[in-house]
N, C-alpha and C positions, 0 to 999 in steps of 0.2 A: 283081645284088644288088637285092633290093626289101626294102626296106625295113617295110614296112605286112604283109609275112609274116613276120616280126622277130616281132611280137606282142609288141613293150617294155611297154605297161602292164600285159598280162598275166603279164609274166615279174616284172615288179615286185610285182606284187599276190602271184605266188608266193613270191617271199623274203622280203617282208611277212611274207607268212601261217606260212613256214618258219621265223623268228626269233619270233614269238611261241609258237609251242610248244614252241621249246625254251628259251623265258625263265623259265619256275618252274622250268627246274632250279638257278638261280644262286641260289635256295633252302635247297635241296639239299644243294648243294657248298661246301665251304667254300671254295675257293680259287677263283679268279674268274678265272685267266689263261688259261681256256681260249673266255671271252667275242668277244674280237679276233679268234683265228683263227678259229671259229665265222662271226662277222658277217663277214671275209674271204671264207670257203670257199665262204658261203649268196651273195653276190654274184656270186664267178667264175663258179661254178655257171649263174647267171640268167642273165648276160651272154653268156655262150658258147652257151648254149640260144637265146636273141634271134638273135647273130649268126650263127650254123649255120644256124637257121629261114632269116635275109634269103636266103641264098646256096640256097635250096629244096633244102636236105638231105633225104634220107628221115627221118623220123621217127624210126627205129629208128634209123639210125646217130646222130642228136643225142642221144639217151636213150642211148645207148652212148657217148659223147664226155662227155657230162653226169657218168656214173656213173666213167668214167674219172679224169677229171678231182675229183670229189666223193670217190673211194676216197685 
């Protein structure tokens, strides 16, 4: 497991970036309860991408575990 192929800040920076595009939709919508599971999904999502990375997955299979997991 290495760690530093994780790529944690980058993976942060991605759900960052991924919660703010879809924050005008709370706009939008009038019910707000779908906010929580969102900011859940957009987390597990980064996390498991980080931790696949440490463990030197191929690429494709993390993007396939990512998409898995995010359906």
């Amino acid at each position: 497991m290495n760690l530093d192929r994780g790529m944690w800040p980058e993976a942060l920076v991605a759900a960052v970036a991924s919660l703010s595009v879809g924050w005008p939709l709370t706009t939008l919508l009038q019910e707000q309860t779908w906010v929580a599971d969102a900011v859940i999904v957009v987390a597990v999502v980064a996390v498991l991408g980080a931790v696949l990375r440490s463990f030197d997955l191929l690429p494709s299979l993390v993007a396939l575990a990512q998409l898995a997991v995010g359906i």
